[in-house]
C-alpha positions, 0 to 999 in steps of 0.5 A, a space after each residue: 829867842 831872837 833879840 832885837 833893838 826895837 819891836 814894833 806891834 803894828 803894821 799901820 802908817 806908824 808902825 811900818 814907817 817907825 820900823 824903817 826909820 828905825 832900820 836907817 839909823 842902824 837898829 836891829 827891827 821886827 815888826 809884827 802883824 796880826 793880819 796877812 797883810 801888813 799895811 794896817 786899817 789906812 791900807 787895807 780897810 780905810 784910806 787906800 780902798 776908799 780913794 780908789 773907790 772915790 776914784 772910780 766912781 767920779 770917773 763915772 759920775 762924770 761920764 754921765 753928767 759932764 762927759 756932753 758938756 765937754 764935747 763927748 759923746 757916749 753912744 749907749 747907756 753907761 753902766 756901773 759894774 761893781 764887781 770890777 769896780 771892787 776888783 780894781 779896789 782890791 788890785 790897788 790894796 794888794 799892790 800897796 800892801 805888798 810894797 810895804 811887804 818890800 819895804 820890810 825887806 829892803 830894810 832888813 825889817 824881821 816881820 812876824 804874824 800873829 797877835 802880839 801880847 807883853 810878857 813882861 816890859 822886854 818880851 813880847 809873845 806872838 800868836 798865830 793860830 796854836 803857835 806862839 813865838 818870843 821876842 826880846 826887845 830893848 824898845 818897844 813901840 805901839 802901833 795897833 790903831 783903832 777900829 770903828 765906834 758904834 752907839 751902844 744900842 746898835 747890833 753891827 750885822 756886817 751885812 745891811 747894818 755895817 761899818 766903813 769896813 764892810 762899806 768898802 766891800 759891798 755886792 750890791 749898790 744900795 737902794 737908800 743908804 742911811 748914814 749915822 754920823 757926817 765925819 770924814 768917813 762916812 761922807 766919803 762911802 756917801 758920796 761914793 754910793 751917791 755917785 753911783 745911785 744910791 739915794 743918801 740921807 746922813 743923821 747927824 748929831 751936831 748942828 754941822 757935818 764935819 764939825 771939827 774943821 772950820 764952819 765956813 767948810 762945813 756949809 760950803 761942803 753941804 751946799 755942795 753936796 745937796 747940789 748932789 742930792 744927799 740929804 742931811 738931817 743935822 741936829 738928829 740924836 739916834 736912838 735906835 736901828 732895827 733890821 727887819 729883812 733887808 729893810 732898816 729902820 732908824 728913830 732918831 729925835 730932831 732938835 725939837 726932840 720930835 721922833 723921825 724915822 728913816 728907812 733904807 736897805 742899808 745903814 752905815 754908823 760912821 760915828 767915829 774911831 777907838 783905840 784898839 789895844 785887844 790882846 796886849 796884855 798892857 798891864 804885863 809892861 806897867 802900861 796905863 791906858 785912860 777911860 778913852 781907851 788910849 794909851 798914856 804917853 809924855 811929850 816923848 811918847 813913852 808909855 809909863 814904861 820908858 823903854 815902850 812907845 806908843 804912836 798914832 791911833 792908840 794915843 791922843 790926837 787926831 787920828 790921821 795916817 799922816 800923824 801916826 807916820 810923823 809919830 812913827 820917825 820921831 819915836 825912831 829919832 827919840 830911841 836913837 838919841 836925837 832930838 826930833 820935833 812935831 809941831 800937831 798945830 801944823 798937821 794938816 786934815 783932809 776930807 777927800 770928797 769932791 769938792 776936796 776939803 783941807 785945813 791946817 792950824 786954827 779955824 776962826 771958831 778957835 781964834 775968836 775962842 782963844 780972843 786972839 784979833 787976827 784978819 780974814 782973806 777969802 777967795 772963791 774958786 769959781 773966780 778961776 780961770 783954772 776952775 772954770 775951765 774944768 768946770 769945778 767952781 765950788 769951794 774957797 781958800 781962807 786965809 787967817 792970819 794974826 791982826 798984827 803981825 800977818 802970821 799965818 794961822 789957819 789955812 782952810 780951802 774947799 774944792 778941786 785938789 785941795 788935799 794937795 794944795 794944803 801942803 803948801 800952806 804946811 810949809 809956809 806955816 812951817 817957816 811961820 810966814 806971813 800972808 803977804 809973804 804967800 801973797 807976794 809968792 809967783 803962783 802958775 796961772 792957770 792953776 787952782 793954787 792962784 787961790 791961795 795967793 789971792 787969799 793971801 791978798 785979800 788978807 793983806 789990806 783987802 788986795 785980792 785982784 781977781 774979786 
């Protein structure tokens, strides 16, 4: 039997980055993955796949809307070729995937395929097929994600009705997709198969898409993408999906709680992501999962058994690739004796549709919540002579800091690259600056991260300069 420091279960962002960590401070490592492929659902089924579609199918929205204006001239029709569109996707997936496969190797990471299950608090079996092998590990960490929700009432075909995972793969562009949920995911895939000619409705059951960011994005997002004809019907509680051929059928109850039906040729439930801890055999370690199905962790992320972690989707939290790989070097630093810090106020969210949508730390809806007096300084994006030279003027960036002592609270932004500006939010907020700290920062001019420090201006005694 081979014996090792630490074992992690789980080849996702935390699993794989909880591995190599633990390899750079001197531990004996394995790794096990159930799947072919290592990389878990962000690099196989979810972040990676989606960006490279996100990707492919604005360089065509943009051929056929904005190429002219620019002074291209396309002679002919432009096509969408999905086959190698999708080809492209999965080319992207396979290079990444194997560069985690590298990465393992790199490390002296042993990794092992099959589904792993806890014999006791020390031993872990692994399944693959009819084989099944034992390890020995002194530590132990948790890293199996989640899996997409459903509604109760729902029967997932994985052909016409289907979650993010099938959307990522489909044959054909939809005639009318119909989306059950206005979360991150699904308004990604929308606006995906908006771009490339599918007509979109989205029902949602808040009053708001996106609602757990500030309500200031959610209406810039929405006007934004009614502007690309999606169709939102907010405030709508499904209450049934029925397939009859290729057509699908769903009833929901507006606000009013009068029936509406939608019909379309596909329908996607976005409605959100669970834990998944199938096959563990959790209860074989002495380790409590709660009625959300996550795994019961202390502020060191140990389970009830103190040598067994567990990290990213699988715990409380957002559920976010860049959380679970923090997650993942701190359990590492944690075993290895040191004293490591995540500070969950600062990690940051990120909706990569276009306009981008980014926040970190508190929205105004929590602050007025929580009574805490803060300012606001706002500065739109088509004030820029950056936006306004590639043409991408929707959004803002919003600024909230404390009334009295301008510490930075929340950052919240909407538009072209704001999934990279909002790092340097992270890191202002990191070092807990003030906004007339940012505002007296030299940004390049032209760039979209001169609305930043205008925010920060307009947060300090209302001194934006280019409004």
């Amino acid at each position: 039997m081979n014996t090792y420091d630490v074992a992690v279960i789980g080849s996702g962002p935390g699993g794989y980055v909880a591995a190599i960590r633990c390899a750079q401070l001197g531990m004996k490592t394995a790794i096990i993955e159930k799947y072919a492929t290592k990389g878990g659902t962000c690099l196989n089924v979810g972040c990676i796949p989606s960006k490279a579609l996100l990707d492919s199918s604005h360089h065509y929205e943009d051929a056929i809307k904005n190429f002219e204006e620019h002074g291209i001239d396309i002679s002919g029709d432009v096509k969408v070729n999905l086959e190698n569109m999708m080809k492209r996707k999965s080319g992207v997936v396979e290079q990444t995937t194997k560069g985690i496969d590298f990465l393992m190797d790199k490390n002296n990471i042993d990794s092992y395929q099959g589904v792993g299950s806890f014999k006791d608090k020390t031993h872990i079996k692994i399944k693959d097929d009819d084989e099944t092998t034992e390890i020995e590990a002194k530590h132990i960490i948790i890293a199996t994600g989640s899996k997409p929700s459903s509604l109760p009432f729902i029967d997932i075909d994985k052909e016409r009705i289907i979650t993010s995972t099938e959307a990522l793969s489909l044959k054909e562009i939809p005639k009318h997709l119909i989306m059950i949920g206005g979360g991150v995911i699904g308004l990604e895939l929308g606006q995906v198969y908006k771009r490339l000619g599918a007509d979109v409705t989205v029902i949602e059951f808040m009053d708001r898409i996106i609602p757990g960011m500030d309500k200031d994005q959610s209406k810039e997002l929405m006007k934004s993408m009614k502007k690309q004809k999606v169709k939102f019907h907010l405030s709508h509680k499904v209450k049934s999906v029925e397939r009859n051929g290729d057509e699908i059928i769903v009833k929901a109850d507006d606000k009013n709680d009068k029936e509406v039906e939608f019909k379309g040729d596909y329908c996607l439930v976005s409605v959100g992501r669970k834990p998944f801890t199938k096959g563990l055999e959790a209860e074989n370690a002495g380790i409590e999962i709660n009625d959300k199905g996550q795994i019961i962790v202390n502020d060191k992320l140990q389970t009830k058994a103190e040598n067994i972690y567990a990290i990213g989707d699988v715990i409380q939290g957002a559920m976010l690739a860049h959380k679970a790989e923090e997650e993942g070097s701190f359990v590492a630093e944690v075993i290895a004796g040191q004293k490591p810090h995540i500070d969950y106020n600062l990690i940051p969210g990120v909706v990569y549709t276009w306009p981008e949508v980014a926040s970190v730390g508190k929205t105004e809806e929590q602050l007025k919540e929580n009574k805490v007096e803060y300012k606001s300084g706002k500065f739109p994006m088509r004030a820029l002579g950056r936006s306004r030279a590639s043409g991408d003027v929707d959004g803002f960036v919003k600024i909230l800091s404390d009334k009295e002592t301008d510490e930075v609270l929340g950052v919240h932004m909407v538009g072209a690259r704001v999934a990279d500006l909002i790092a340097e939010a992270v890191t202002a907020m990191e070092f807990r600056a003030s906004a007339e700290d940012i505002a007296r920062m030299s940004h390049a001019h032209p760039t979209y991260a001169e609305a930043v420090k205008e925010a920060a201006l307009a947060a300090t005694d209302d001194r934006a300069i280019h409004i």
